[in-house]
C-alpha positions in Angstrom: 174.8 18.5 190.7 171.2 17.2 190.0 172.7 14.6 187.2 173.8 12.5 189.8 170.2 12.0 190.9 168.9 11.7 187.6 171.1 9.0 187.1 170.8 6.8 190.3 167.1 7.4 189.7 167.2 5.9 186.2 169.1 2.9 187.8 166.8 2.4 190.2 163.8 2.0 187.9 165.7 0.3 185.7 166.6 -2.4 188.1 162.8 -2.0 190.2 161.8 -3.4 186.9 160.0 -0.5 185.9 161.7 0.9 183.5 159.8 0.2 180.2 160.6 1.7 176.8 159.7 5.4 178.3 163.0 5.9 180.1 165.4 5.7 177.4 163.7 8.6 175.4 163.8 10.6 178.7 167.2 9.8 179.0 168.0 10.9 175.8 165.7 14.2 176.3 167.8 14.7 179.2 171.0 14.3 177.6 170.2 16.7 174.7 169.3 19.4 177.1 172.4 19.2 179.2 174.2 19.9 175.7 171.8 22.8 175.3 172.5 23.9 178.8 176.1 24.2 178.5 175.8 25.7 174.5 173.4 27.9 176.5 176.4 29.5 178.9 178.1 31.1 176.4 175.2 33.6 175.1 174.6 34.9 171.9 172.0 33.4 169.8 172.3 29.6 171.9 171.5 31.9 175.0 167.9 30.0 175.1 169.5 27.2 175.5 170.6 27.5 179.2 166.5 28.1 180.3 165.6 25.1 178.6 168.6 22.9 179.9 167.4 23.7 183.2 163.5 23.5 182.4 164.2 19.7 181.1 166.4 19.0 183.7 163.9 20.1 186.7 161.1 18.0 184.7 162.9 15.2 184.6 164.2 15.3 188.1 160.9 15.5 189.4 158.9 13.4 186.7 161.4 10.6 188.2 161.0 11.5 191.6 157.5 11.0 191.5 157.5 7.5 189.6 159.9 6.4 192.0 157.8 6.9 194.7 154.7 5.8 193.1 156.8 2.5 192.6 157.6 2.3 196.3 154.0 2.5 197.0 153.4 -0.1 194.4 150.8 2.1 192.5 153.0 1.0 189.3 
């Protein structure tokens, strides 16, 4: 459910402009850990995996949240 948001987040800096060369290793980051999230349900010796799917995934959530709104104000 919080992909969506990650991904009209990206967009959005993307098209403010704002973007840079910083958002496509996030985005690939992010990626990775939603593969280690779902490798991560199953259990066993992955089982890590799920706690640092989510981890990256809050991060990044909120590490976009807040550029986005420093963008808004026009700090960046």
């Amino acid at each position: 459910e919080n992909v969506t948001i990650v991904l009209i987040l990206a967009g959005a800096l993307e098209l403010s402009g704002k973007g840079g060369l910083w958002l496509e290793p996030v985005g690939a980051v992010y990626m990775l850990a939603r593969v280690l999230h779902g490798l991560g349900m199953d259990g066993g010796s992955l089982a890590w995996g799920r706690m640092a799917g989510v981890a990256v995934n809050m991060l990044t959530l909120l590490g976009l949240a807040v550029v986005a709104v420093l963008v808004v104000l026009r700090v960046i």
